[in-house]
Biopython code that builds the backbone (N, CA, C, O; Angstrom):
import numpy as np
from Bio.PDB.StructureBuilder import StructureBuilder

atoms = [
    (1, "UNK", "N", (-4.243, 6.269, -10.552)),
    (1, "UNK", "CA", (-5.176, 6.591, -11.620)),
    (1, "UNK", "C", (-6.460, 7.139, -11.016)),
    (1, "UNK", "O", (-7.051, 6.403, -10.227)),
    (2, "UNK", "N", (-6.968, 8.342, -11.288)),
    (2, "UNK", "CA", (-7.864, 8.450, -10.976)),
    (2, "UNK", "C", (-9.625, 8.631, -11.890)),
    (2, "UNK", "O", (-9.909, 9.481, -12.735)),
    (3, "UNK", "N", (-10.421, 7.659, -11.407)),
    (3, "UNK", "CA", (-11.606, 7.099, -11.930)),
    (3, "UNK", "C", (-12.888, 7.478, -11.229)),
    (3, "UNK", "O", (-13.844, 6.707, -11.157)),
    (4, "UNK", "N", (-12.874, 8.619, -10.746)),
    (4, "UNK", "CA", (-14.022, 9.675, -10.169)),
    (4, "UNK", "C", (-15.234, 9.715, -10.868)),
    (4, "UNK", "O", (-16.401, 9.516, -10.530)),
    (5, "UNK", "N", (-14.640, 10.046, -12.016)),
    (5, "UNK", "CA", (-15.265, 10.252, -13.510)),
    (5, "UNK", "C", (-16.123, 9.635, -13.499)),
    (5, "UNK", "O", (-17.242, 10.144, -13.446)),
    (6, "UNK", "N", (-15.916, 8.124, -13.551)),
    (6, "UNK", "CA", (-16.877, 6.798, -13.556)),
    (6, "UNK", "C", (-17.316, 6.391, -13.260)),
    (6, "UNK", "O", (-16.941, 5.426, -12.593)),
    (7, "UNK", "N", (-18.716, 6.732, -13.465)),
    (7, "UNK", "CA", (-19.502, 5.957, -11.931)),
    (7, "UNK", "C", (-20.074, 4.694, -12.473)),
    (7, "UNK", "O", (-21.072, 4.437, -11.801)),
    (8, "UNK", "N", (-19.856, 3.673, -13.513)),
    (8, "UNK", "CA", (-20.222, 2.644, -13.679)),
    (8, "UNK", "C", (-18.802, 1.552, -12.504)),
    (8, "UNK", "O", (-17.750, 2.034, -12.086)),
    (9, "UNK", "N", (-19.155, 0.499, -12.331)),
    (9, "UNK", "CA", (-18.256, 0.158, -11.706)),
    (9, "UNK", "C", (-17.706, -0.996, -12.443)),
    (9, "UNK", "O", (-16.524, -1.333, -12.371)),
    (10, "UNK", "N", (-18.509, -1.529, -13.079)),
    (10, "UNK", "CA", (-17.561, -2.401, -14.008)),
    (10, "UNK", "C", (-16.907, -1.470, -14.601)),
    (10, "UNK", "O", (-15.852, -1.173, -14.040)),
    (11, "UNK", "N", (-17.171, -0.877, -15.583)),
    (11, "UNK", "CA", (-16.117, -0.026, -15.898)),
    (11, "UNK", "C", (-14.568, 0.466, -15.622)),
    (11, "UNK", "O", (-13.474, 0.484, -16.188)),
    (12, "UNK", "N", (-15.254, 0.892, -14.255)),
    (12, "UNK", "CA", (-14.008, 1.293, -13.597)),
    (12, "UNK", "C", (-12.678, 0.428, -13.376)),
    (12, "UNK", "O", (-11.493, 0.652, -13.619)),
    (13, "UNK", "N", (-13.552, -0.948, -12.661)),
    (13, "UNK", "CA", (-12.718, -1.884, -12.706)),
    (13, "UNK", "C", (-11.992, -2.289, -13.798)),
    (13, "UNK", "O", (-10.945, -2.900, -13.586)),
    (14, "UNK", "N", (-12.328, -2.079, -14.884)),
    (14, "UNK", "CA", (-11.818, -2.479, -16.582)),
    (14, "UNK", "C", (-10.498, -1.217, -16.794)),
    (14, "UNK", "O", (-9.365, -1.359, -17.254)),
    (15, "UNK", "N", (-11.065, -0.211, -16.353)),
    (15, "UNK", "CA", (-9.643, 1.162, -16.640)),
    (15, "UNK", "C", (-8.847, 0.699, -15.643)),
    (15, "UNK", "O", (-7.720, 0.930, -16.080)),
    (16, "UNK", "N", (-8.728, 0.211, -14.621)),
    (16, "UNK", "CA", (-7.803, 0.750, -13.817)),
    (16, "UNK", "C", (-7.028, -0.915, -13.745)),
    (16, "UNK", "O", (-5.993, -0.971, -13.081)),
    (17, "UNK", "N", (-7.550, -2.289, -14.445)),
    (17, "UNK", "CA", (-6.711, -3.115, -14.851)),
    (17, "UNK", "C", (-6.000, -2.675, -15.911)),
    (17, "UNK", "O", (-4.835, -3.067, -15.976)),
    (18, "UNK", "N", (-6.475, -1.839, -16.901)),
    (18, "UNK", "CA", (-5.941, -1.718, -18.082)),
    (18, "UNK", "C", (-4.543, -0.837, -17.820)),
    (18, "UNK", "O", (-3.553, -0.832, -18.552)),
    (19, "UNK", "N", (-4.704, -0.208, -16.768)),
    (19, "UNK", "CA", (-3.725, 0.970, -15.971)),
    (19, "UNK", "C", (-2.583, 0.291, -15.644)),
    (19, "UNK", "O", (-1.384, 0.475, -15.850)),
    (20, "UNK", "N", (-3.167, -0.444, -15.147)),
    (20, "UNK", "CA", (-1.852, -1.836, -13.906)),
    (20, "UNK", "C", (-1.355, -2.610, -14.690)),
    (20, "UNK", "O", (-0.311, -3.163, -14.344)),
    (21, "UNK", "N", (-2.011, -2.946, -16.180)),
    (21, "UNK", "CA", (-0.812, -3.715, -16.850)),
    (21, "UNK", "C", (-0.095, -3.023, -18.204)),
    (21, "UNK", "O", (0.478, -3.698, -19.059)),
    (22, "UNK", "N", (-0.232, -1.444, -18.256)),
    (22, "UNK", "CA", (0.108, -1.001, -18.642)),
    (22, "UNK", "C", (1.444, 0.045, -17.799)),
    (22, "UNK", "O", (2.345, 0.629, -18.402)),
    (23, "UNK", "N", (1.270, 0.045, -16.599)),
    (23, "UNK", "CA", (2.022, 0.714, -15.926)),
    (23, "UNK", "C", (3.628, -0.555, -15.878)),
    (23, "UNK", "O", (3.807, -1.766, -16.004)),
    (24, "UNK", "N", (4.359, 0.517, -15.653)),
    (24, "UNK", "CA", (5.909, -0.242, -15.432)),
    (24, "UNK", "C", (6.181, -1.435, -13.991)),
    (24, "UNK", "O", (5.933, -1.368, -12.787)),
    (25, "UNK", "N", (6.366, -1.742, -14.253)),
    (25, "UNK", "CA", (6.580, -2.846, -12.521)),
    (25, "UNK", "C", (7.623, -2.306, -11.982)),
    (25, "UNK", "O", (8.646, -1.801, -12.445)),
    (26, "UNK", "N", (7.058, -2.556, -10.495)),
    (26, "UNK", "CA", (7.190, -1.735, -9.528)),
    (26, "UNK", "C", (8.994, -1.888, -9.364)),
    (26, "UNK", "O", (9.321, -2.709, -10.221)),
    (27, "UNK", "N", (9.880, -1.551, -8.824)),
    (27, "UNK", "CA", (11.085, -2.132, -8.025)),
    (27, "UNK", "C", (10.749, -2.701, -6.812)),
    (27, "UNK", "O", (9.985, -2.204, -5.984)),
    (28, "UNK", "N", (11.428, -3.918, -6.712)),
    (28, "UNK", "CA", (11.857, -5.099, -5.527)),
    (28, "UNK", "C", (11.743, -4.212, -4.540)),
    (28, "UNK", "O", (11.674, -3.053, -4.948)),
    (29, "UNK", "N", (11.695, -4.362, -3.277)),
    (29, "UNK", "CA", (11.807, -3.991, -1.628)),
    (29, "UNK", "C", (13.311, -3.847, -1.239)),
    (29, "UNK", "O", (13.875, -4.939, -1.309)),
    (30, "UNK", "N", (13.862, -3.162, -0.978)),
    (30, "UNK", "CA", (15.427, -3.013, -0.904)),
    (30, "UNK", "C", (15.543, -3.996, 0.585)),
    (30, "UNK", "O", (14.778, -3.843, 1.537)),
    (31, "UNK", "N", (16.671, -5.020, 0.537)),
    (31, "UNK", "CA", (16.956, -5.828, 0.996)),
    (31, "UNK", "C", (16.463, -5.800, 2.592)),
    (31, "UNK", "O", (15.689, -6.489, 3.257)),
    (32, "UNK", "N", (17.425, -4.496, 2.893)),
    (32, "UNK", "CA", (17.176, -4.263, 4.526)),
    (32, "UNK", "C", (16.039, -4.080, 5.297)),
    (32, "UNK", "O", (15.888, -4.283, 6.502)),
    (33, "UNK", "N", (15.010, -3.545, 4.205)),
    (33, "UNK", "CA", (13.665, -2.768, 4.685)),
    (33, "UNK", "C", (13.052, -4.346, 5.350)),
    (33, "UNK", "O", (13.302, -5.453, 4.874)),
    (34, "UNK", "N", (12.131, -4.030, 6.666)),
    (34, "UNK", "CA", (11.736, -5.095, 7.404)),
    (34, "UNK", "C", (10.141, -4.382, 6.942)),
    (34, "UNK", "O", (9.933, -3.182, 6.763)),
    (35, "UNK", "N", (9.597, -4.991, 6.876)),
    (35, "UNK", "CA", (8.242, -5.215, 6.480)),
    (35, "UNK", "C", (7.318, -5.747, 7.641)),
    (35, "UNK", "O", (7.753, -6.574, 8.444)),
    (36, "UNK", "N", (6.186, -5.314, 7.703)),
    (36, "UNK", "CA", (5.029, -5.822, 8.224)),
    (36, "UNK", "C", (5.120, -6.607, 9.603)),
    (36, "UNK", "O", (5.031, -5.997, 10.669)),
    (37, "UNK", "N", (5.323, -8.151, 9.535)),
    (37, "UNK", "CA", (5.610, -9.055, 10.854)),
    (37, "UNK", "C", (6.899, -9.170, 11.076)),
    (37, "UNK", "O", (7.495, -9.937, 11.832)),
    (38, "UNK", "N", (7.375, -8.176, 10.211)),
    (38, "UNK", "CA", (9.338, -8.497, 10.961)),
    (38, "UNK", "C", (9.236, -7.353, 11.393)),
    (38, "UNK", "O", (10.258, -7.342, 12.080)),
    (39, "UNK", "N", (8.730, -6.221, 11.550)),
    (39, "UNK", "CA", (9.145, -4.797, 12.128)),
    (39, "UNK", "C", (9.549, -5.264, 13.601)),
    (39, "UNK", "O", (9.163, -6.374, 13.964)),
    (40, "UNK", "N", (10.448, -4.325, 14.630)),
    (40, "UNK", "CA", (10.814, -4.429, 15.377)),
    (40, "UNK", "C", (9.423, -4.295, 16.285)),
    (40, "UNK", "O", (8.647, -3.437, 15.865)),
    (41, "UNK", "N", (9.043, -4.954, 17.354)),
    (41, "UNK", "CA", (7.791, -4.726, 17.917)),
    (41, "UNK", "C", (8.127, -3.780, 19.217)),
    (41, "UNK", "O", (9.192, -3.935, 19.816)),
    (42, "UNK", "N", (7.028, -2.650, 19.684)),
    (42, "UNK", "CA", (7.137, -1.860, 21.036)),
    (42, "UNK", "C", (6.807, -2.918, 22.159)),
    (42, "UNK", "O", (5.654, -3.344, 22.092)),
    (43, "UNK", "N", (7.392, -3.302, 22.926)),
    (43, "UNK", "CA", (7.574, -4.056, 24.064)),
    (43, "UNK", "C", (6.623, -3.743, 24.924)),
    (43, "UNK", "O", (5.486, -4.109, 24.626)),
    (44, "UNK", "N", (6.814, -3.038, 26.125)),
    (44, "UNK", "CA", (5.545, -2.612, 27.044)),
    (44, "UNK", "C", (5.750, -1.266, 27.644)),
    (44, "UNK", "O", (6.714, -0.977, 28.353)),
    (45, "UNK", "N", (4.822, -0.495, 27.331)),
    (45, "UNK", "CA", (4.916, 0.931, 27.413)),
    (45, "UNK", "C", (4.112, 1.899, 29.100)),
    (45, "UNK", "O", (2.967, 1.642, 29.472)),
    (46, "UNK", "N", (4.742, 2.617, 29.610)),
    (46, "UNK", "CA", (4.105, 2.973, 30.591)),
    (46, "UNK", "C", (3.279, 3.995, 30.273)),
    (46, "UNK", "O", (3.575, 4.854, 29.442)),
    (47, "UNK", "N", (2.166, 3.960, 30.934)),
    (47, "UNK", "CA", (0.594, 5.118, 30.547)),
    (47, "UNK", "C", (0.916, 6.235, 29.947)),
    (47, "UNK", "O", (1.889, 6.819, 30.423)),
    (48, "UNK", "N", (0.420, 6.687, 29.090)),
    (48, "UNK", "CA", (0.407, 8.404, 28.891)),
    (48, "UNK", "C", (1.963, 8.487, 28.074)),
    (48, "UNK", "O", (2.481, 9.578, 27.833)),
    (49, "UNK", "N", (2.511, 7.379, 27.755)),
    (49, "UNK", "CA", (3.935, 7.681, 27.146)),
    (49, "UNK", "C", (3.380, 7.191, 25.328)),
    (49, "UNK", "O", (2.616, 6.372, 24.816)),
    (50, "UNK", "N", (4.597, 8.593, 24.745)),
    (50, "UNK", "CA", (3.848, 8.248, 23.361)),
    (50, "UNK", "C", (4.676, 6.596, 22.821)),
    (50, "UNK", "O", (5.714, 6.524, 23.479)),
    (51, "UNK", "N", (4.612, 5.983, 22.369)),
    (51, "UNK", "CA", (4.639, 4.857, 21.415)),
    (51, "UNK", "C", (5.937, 4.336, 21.109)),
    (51, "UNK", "O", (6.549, 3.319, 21.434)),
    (52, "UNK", "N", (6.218, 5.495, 20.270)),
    (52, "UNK", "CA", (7.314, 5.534, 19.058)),
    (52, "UNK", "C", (7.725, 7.136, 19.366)),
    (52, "UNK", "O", (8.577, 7.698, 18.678)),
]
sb = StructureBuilder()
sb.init_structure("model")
sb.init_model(0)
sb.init_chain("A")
sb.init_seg("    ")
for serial, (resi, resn, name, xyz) in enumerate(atoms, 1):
    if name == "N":
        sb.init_residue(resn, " ", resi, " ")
    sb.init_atom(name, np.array(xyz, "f"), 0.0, 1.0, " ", f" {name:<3s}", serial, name[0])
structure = sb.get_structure()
């Protein structure tokens, strides 16, 4: 939603709840997807090598 428009800030805050419980709920996380502290972690990387 965008609230540019508004430069009161209560306000704003008031449209963009009114947005979120008017909007559809979201879909679940599909089973497999690893999230956040389960991602696989990069181990130990030698200098100058990219990441990922």
């Amino acid at each position: 939603m965008n609230t540019k428009h508004i430069t009161d800030r209560e306000e704003r805050k008031e449209a963009k709840r009114a947005a979120r419980k008017k909007a559809a709920p979201k879909a679940k996380r599909a089973s497999g997807v690893a999230r956040g502290s389960m991602k696989k972690k990069v181990k130990k990387m030698a200098k100058g090598q990219r990441k990922r």
